[in-house]
C-alpha positions as CSV (number, residue, x, y, z in Angstrom):
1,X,0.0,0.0,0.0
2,X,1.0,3.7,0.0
3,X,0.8,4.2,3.2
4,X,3.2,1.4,4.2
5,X,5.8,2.2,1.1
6,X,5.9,5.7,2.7
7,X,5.8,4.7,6.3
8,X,9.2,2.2,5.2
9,X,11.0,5.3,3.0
10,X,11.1,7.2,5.9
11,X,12.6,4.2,8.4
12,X,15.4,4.2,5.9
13,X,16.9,7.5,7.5
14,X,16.2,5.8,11.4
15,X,19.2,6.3,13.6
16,X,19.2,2.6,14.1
17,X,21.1,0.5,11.8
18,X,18.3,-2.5,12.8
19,X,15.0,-0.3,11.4
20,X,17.1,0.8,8.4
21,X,18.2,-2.7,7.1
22,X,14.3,-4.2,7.7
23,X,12.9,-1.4,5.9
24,X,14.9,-2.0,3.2
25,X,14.3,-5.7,2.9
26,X,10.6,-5.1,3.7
27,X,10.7,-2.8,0.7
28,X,12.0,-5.4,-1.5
29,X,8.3,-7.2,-0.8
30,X,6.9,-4.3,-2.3
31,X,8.9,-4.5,-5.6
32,X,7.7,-0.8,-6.1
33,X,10.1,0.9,-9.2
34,X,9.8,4.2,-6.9
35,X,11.6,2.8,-4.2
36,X,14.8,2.0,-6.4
37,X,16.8,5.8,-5.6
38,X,16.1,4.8,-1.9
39,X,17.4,1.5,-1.8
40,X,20.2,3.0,-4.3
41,X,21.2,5.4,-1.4
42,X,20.9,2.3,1.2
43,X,23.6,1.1,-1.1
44,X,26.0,3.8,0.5
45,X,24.5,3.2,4.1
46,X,27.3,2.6,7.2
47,X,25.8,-0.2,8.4
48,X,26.4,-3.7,6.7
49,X,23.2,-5.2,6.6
50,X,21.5,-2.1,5.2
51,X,23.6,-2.3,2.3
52,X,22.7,-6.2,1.8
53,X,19.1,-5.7,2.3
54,X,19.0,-2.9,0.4
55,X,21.2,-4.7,-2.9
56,X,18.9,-7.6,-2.2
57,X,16.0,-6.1,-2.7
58,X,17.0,-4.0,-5.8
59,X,17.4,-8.0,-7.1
60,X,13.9,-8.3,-6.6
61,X,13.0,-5.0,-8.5
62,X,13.0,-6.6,-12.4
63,X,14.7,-4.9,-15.3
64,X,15.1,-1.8,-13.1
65,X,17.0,-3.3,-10.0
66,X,19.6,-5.1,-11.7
67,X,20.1,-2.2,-14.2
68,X,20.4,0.0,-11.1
69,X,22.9,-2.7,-9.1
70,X,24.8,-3.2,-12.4
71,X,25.8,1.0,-12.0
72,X,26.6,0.7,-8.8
73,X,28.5,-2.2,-9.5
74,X,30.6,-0.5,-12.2
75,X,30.2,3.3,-11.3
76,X,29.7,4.3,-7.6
77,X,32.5,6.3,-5.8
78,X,31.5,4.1,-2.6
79,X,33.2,1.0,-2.3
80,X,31.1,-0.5,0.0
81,X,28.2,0.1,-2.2
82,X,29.9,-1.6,-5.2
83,X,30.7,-4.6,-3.0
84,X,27.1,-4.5,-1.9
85,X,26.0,-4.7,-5.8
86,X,28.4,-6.8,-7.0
87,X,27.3,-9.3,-3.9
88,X,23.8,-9.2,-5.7
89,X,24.4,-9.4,-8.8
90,X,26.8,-12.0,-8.1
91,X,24.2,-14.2,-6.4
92,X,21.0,-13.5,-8.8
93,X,20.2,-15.2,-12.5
94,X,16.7,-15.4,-12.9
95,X,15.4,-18.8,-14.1
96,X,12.0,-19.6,-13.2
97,X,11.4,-17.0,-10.6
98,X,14.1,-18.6,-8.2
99,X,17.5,-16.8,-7.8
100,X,20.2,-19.0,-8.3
101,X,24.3,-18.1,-8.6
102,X,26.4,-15.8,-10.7
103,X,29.2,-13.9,-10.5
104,X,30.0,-10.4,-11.7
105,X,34.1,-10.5,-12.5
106,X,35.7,-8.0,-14.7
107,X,32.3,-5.8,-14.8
108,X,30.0,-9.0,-16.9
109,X,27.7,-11.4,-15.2
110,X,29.1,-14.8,-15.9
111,X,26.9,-18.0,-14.7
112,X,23.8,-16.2,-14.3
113,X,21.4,-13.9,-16.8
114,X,20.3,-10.3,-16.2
């Protein structure tokens, strides 16, 4: 719902690492496409998990997501944010709905599909 996607956006800027990284996999439920530039910026977040959650659910997000991991991956000034997109993208090859293994090496997906 609206209310809920709005309710998670703004638990991604908590002071607590905890609420930040279970918004950010609760938003990857929602699959919404507006939610990508948040999760983006979760990318960057201190906190480990946050980053995970938040690369995780940018997997979950389609066409968008993984074209938003993949410049991360390749582009962001944060390292910790590439390692978080390159972790996903690493792990994610959609065949039949189920994410199974890749691996991102040189900047190409290799085992896995897009």
């Amino acid at each position: 719902s609206r209310a809920a996607k709005e309710i998670l956006i703004r638990l991604m800027v908590a002071p607590e690492w905890e609420v930040r990284a279970q918004a950010a996999r609760a938003l990857g439920y929602l699959s919404s496409p507006d939610t990508a530039g948040i999760l983006v910026q979760g990318l960057r977040d201190r906190s480990f998990w946050v980053r995970r959650n938040s690369s995780l659910s940018l997997a979950t997000m389609g066409d968008l997501g993984r074209a938003s991991l993949q410049d991360a991956a390749l582009t962001d000034s944060d390292r910790f944010a590439r390692d978080a997109a390159r972790d996903a993208l690493g792990r994610l090859s959609v065949n039949g709905g189920a994410l199974t293994g890749g691996k991102l090496t040189g900047g190409k997906l290799t085992g896995g599909k897009l």
